[in-house]
VOGU-3710 file (C-alpha; in Angstrom, 3 decimals, decimal comma):
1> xxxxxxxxxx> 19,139/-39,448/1,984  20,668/-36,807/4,022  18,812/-35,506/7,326  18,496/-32,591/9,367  16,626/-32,240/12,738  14,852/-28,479/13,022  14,640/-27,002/16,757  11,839/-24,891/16,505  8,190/-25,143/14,713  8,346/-21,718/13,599
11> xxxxxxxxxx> 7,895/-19,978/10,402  11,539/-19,811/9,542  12,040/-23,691/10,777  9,037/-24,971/8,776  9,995/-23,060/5,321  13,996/-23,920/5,740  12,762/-27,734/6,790  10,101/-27,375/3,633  12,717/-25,944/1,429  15,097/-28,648/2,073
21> xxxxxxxxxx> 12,591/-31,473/1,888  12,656/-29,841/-1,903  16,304/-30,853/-1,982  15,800/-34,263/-1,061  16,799/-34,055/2,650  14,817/-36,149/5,288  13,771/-33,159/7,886  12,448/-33,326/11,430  11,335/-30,053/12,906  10,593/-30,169/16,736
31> xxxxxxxxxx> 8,114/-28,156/18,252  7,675/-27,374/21,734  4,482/-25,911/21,903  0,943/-28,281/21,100  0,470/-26,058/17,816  3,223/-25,735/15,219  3,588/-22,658/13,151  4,725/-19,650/15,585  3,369/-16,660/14,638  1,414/-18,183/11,950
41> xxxxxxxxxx> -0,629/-19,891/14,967  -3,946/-19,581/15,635  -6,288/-20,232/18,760  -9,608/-20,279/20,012  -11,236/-18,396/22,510  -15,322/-19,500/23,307  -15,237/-21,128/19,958  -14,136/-17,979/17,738  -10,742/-18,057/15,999  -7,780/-15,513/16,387
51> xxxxxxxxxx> -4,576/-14,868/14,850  -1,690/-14,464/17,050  0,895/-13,045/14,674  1,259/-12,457/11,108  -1,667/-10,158/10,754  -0,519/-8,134/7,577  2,170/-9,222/5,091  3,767/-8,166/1,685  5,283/-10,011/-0,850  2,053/-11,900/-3,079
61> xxxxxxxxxx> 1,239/-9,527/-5,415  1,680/-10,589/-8,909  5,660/-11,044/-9,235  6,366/-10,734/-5,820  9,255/-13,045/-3,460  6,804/-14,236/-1,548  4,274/-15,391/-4,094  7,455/-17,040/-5,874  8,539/-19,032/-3,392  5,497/-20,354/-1,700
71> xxxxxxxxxx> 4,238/-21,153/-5,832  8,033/-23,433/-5,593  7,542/-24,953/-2,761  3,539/-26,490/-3,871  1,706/-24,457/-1,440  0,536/-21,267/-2,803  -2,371/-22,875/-3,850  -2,847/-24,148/-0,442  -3,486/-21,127/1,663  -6,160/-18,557/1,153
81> xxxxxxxxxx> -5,405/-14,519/1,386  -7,194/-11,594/1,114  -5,431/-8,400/-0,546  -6,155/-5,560/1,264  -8,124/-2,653/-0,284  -5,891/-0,940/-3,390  -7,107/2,101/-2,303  -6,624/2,645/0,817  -4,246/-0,697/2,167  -2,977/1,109/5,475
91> xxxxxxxxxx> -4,986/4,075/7,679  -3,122/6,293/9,961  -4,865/8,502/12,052  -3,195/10,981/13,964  -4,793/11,037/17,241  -3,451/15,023/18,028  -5,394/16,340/15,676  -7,915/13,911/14,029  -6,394/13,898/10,709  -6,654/10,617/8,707
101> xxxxxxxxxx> -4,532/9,434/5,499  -5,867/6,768/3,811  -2,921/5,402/1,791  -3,345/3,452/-1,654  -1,408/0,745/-3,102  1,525/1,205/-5,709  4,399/3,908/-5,581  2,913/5,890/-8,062  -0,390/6,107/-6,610  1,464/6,642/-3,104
111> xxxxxxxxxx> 3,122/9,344/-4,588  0,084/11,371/-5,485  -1,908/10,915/-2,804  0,859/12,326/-0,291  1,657/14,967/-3,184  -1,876/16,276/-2,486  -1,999/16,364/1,074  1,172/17,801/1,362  2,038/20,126/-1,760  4,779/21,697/-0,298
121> xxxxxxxxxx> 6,967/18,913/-0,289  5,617/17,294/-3,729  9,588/17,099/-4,841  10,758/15,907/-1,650  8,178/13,041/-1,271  8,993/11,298/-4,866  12,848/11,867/-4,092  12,304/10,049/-0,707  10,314/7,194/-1,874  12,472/6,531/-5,054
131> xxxxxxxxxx> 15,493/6,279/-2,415  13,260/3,606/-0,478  13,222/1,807/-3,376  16,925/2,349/-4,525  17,704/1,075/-1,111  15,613/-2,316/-1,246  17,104/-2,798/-4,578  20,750/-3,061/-2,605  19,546/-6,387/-1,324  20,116/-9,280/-3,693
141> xxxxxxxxxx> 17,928/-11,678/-1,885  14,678/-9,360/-1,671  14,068/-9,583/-5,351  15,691/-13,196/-5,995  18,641/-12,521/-7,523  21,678/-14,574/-6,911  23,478/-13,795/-4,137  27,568/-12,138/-5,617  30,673/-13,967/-5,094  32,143/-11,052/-3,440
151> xxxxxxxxxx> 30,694/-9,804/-0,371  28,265/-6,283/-1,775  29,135/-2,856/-0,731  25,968/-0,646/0,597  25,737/3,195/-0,226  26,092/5,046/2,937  22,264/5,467/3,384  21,562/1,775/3,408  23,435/1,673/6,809  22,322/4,529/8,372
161> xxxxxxxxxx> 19,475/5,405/10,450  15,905/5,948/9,685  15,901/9,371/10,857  19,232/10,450/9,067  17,455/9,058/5,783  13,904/11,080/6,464  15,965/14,383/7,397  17,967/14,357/3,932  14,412/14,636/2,527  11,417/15,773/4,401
171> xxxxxxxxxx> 11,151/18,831/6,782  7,025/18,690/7,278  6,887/17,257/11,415  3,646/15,678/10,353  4,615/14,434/6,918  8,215/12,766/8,606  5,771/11,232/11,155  3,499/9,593/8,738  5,999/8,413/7,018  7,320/6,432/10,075
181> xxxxxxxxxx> 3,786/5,184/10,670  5,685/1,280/10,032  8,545/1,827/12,530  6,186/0,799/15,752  4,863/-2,440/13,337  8,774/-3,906/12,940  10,024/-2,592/16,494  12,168/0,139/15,138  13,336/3,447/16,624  13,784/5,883/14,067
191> xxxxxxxxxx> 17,623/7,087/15,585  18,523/3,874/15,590  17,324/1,607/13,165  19,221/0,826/10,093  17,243/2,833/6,994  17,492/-0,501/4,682  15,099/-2,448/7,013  12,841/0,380/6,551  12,961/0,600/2,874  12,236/-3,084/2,525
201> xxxxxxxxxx> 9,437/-3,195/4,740  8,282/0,308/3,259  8,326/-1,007/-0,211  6,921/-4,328/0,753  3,902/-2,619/1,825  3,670/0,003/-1,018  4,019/-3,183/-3,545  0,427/-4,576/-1,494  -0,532/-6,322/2,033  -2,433/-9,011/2,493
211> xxxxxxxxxx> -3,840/-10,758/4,943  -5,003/-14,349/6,300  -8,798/-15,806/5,509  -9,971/-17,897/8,454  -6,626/-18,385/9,913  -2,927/-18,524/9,475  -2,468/-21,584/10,723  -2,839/-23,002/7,219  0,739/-22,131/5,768  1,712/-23,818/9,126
221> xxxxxxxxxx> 0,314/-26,822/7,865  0,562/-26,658/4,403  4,240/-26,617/4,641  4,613/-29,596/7,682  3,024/-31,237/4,493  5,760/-30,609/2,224  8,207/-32,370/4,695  6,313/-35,507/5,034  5,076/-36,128/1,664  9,156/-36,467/1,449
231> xxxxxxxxxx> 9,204/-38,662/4,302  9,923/-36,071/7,301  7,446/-35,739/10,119  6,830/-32,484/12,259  6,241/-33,161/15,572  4,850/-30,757/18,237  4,843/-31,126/22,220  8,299/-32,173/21,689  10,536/-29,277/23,257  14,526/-29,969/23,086
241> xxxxxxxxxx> 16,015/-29,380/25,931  19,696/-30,074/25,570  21,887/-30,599/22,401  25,092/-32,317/22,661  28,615/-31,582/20,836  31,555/-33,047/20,241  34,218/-32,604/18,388  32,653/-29,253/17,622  29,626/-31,025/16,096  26,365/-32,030/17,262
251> xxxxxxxxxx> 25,700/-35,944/18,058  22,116/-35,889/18,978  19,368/-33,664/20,945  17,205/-34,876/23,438  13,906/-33,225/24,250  11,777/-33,150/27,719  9,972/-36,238/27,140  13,439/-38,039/27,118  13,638/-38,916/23,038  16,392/-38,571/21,114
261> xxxxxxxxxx> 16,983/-37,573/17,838  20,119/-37,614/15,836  20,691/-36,123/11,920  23,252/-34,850/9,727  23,009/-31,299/10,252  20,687/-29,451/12,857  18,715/-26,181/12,444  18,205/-23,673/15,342  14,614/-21,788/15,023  14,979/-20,484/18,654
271> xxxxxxxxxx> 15,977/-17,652/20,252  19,732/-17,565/20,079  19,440/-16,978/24,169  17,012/-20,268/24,697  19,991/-22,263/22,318  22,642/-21,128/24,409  20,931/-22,562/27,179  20,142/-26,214/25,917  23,416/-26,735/24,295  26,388/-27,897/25,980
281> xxxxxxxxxx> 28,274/-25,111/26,871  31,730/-25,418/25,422  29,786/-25,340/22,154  30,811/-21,630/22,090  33,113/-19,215/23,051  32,674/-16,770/26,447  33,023/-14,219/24,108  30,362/-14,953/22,182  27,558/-15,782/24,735  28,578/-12,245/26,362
291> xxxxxxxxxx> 27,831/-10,709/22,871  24,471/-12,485/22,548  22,923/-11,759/25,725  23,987/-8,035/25,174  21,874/-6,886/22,412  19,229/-5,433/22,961  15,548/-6,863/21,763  13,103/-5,394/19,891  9,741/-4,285/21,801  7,501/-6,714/23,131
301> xxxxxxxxxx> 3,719/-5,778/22,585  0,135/-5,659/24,759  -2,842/-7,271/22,348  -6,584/-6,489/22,971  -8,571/-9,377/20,846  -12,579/-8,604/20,512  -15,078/-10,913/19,394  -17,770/-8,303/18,208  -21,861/-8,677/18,381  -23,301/-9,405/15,521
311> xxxxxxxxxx> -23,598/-7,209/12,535  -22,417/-4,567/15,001  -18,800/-3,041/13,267  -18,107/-2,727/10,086  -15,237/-4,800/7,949  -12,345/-2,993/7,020  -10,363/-4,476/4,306  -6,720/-2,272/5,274  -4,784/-2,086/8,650  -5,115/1,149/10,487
321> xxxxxxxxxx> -2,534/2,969/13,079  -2,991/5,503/15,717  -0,196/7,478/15,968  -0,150/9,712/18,866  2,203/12,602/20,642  0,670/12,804/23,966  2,419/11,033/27,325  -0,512/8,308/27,634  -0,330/4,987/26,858  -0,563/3,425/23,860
331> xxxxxxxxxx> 1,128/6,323/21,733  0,823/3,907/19,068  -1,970/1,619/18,281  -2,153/-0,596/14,975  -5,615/-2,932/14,788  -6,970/-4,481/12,136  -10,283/-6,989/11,412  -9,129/-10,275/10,382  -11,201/-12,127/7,076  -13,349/-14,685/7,051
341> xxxxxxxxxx> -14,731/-17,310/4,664  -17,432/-15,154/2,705  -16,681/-12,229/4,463  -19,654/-10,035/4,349  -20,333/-6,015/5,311  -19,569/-7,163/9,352  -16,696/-7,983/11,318  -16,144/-10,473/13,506  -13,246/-9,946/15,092  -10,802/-7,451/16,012
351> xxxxxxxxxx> -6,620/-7,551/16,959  -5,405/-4,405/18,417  -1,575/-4,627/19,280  0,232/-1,721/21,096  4,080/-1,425/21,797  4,774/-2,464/25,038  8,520/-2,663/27,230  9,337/-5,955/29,105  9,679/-3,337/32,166  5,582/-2,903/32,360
361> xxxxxxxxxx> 5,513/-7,024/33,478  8,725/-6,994/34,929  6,621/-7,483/38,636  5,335/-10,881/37,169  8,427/-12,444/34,989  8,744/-15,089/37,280  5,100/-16,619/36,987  3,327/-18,844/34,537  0,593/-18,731/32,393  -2,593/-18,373/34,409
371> xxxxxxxxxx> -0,744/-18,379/38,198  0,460/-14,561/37,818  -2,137/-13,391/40,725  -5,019/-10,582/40,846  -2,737/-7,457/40,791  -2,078/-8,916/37,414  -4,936/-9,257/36,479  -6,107/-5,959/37,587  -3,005/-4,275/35,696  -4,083/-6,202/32,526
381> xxxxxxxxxx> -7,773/-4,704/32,885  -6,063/-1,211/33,497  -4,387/-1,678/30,112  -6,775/-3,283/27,763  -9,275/-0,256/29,147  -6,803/1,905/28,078  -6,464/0,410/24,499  -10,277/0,588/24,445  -10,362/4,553/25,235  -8,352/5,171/22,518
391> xxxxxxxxxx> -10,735/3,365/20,018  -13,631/4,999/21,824  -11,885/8,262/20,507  -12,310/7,065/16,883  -15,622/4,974/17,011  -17,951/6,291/19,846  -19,465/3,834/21,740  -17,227/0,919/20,326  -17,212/-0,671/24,131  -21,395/-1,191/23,178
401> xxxxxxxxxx> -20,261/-3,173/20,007  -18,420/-5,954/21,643  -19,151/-9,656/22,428  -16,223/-10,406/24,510  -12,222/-8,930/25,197  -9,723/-10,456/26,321  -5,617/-9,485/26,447  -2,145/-11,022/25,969  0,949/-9,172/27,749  4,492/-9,260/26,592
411> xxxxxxxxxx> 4,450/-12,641/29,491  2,576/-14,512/26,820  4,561/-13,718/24,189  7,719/-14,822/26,263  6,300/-17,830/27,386  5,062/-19,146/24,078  7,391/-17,991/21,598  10,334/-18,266/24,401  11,740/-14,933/22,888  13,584/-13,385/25,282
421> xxxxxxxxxx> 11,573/-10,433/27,387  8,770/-11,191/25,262  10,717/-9,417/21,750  8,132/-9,127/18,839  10,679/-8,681/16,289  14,370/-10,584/17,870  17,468/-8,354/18,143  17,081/-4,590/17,792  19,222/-3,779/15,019  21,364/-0,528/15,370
431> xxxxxxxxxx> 22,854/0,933/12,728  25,666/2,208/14,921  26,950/-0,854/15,392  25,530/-3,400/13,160  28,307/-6,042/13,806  26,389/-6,382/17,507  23,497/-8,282/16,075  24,401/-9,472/12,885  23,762/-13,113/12,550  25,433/-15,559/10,449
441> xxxxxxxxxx> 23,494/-18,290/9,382  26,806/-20,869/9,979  27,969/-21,451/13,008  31,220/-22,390/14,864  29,490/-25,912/15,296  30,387/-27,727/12,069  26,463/-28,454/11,718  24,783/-26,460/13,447  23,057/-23,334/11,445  20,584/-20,389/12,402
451> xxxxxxxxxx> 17,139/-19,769/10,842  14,335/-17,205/11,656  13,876/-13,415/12,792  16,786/-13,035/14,502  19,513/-13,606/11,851  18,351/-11,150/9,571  14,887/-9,289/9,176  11,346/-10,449/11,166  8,308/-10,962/9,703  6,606/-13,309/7,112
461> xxxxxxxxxx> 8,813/-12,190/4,450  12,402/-11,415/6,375  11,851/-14,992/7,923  11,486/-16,441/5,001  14,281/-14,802/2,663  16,724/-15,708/5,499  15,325/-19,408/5,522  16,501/-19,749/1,810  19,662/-18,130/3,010  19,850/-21,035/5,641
471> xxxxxxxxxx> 19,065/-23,849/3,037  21,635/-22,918/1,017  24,348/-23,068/3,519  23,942/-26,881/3,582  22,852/-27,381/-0,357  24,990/-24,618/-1,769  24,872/-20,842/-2,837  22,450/-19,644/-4,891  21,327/-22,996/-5,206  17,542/-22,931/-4,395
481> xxxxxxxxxx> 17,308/-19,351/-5,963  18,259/-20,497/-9,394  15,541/-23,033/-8,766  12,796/-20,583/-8,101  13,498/-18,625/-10,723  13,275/-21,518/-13,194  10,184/-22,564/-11,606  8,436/-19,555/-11,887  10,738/-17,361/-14,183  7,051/-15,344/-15,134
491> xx> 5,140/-16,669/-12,396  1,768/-14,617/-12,366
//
């Protein structure tokens, strides 16, 4: 039996460590943190549940990648979801002038809808959202196909930048702006992002979004299952903390509590900066190290969670951003009210997550988790009261409807994902110069490879895609696709 150690409890290391328990490997995935899972993690806060990531998703509708994969691996049937409302799956409001779009499921039905609020660009709105779709079709991997023996060839669109894409099409301010309502959700900046990781996130949410009953933490589990009903074991509270090479291979990894662990092969789930820093350092070139730390991450995020009174705000089955134009902060706001077990007419919950820059907690980045001091503290209140104003804007008196608040900063997310300045999303990609933070899943370690957001696209589905992409390297191209396509060639 072959073996491979996984760094890293995260989505990407738990499906690549699941995926090649399927192949008959023995896997260990490491986990520094007391939970497994990443953003698939949940917590609890005065005995009421909240997600920390992973709070809308595409990819399960019937025939989707997602649903596919997760059916192959045993554990669709494991994890319960809630599709989000057909009819109106994603909200926008525009805060400037009070206009909302309430935007259905399914490109057709897109189509129309935006066709009637904006009849002037009827034409210009199915051209554009074909091309999204023209453009996801570019990528092999999104739809399962089998990856060519030649490296593919991209139309010029498919490398360049959001904007450049929108511009060839739509002219309407309002309409381009709507449009980019996703951009804040993945960390983008329309100028710079690459327009294919907007037409696959685009599409994945036109296809249907879903979300999480009761908690996330589920897949989490459901997939450290996979891994030792094959005779693996996940174990968390077990953070590496150097990796040794020789010979241009690893030889073992030893964490903080002093264990060591030895395999085959070994699979990075961490931030390519936090790896650089545990493994020996003539594992890679200057050269190399100087190009990692250089690119630039993705924005970090402020989150306002609210345990509400009872039966005191409505559930709202879709996710709903607040785009606005003005100088305050948050200029963007996306919330949304997670499910529970026989959800009624009431929520109980609410996540509200604003962009945020590393710079805002810059004062603080050398403190720890509940030691960062009262100015802190004070600036956190400033913010979260911010957040609320904003919501008081749409729902009047929505401060009288709460239980309890309470806020995470871009700090937390640093400190518990270890993702560098606190990066929701990994390396910014830029489509004028993609080269800077394109990943390869192989590395100049003979076996050593690279799993999770940063290699290719974030999120539940990018994560995922690359950790078949990761698999593979060790087992063989196309390998595990031809296997989920067999498995579920019509899968429902």
């Amino acid at each position: 039996m072959k073996t491979c150690v996984v760094i890293g409890g995260g989505i990407g290391g738990l499906v690549t460590g699941a995926l090649l328990a399927k192949e008959g490997y023995k896997v260990t995935v490491l986990e520094k943190n007391a939970i497994i899972g990443g953003g698939l993690q949940t917590f609890k806060r005065n005995g009421v549940r909240f997600p920390t990531g992973m709070h809308i998703f595409g990819g399960f509708q019937e025939g989707g990648n997602l649903r596919k994969i997760f059916a192959y691996l045993g554990v669709l049937d494991k994890v319960t979801l809630q599709p989000m409302d057909a009819n109106a799956s994603d909200v926008v409001t525009m805060m400037s002038t009070g206009e909302t779009y309430s935007l259905p499921q399914g490109k057709e039905r897109l189509i129309t809808y935006l066709s009637e609020r904006f009849p002037a660009e009827k034409e210009h709105i199915r051209a554009y959202i074909d091309r999204l779709f023209e453009l996801s079709e570019e990528e092999d991997l999104f739809y399962l196909r089998e990856a060519p023996a030649e490296h593919p060839s991209h139309s010029d669109d498919f490398l360049g930048s959001v904007d450049e894409l929108r511009d060839q099409y739509i002219t309407d301010p309002k309409l381009k702006a709507l449009l980019g309502y996703l951009i804040p959700l993945f960390g983008g900046d329309p100028q710079t992002t690459p327009a294919y990781i907007h037409a696959l996130l685009s599409t994945l949410h036109i296809n249907g979004t879903f979300q999480f009953v009761d908690e996330s933490q589920q897949l989490a589990e459901a997939l450290a299952d996979v891994m030792e009903d094959a005779g693996g074991q996940v174990i968390a509270n077990e953070e590496v903390v150097k990796i040794k090479v020789e010979n241009h291979a690893i030889t073992k990894v030893v964490t903080k509590k002093g264990n060591v662990y030895q395999a085959d092969s070994y699979i990075s789930d961490v931030h390519p900066d936090v790896l650089l820093r545990i493994i020996d350092p003539q594992a890679f070139t200057t050269a190399f190290k100087t190009r990692i730390q250089s690119v630039p991450e993705t924005m970090s995020s402020f989150k306002v969670f609210v345990k509400f009174k009872e039966q005191a705000f409505l559930y709202q089955n879709h996710s709903h951003f607040c785009l606005s134009e003005d100088d305050v902060w948050p200029q963007q706001l996306m919330f949304v009210t997670p499910p529970v077990a026989r959800q009624g007419d009431f929520a109980e919950t609410m996540v509200l997550i604003a962009p945020m820059d590393f710079s805002e907690v810059k004062a603080w980045e050398d403190t720890r988790t509940g030691h960062r001091g009262e100015a802190y503290e004070r600036w956190k209140q400033a913010k979260t009261d911010l957040v609320l104003d904003r919501m008081e804007r749409l729902y009047p008196d929505f401060r009288n409807h709460i239980d309890f608040v309470f806020a995470s900063s871009p700090l937390t997310i640093r400190d518990y994902y270890g993702n560098k300045e606190g990066s929701n999303y990994g390396f910014q990609k830029d489509s004028r110069n993609l080269m800077l933070s394109q990943m390869s899943v192989a590395t100049k370690v003979k076996n050593l490879y690279l799993t999770g957001q940063n290699v290719n696209i974030h999120g539940l589905c990018g994560v995922t895609l690359t950790a078949i992409e990761t698999a593979e390297a060790l087992v063989g191209q196309n390998a595990i696709i031809r296997k989920i396509n067999k498995f579920c060639p019509n899968h429902p």
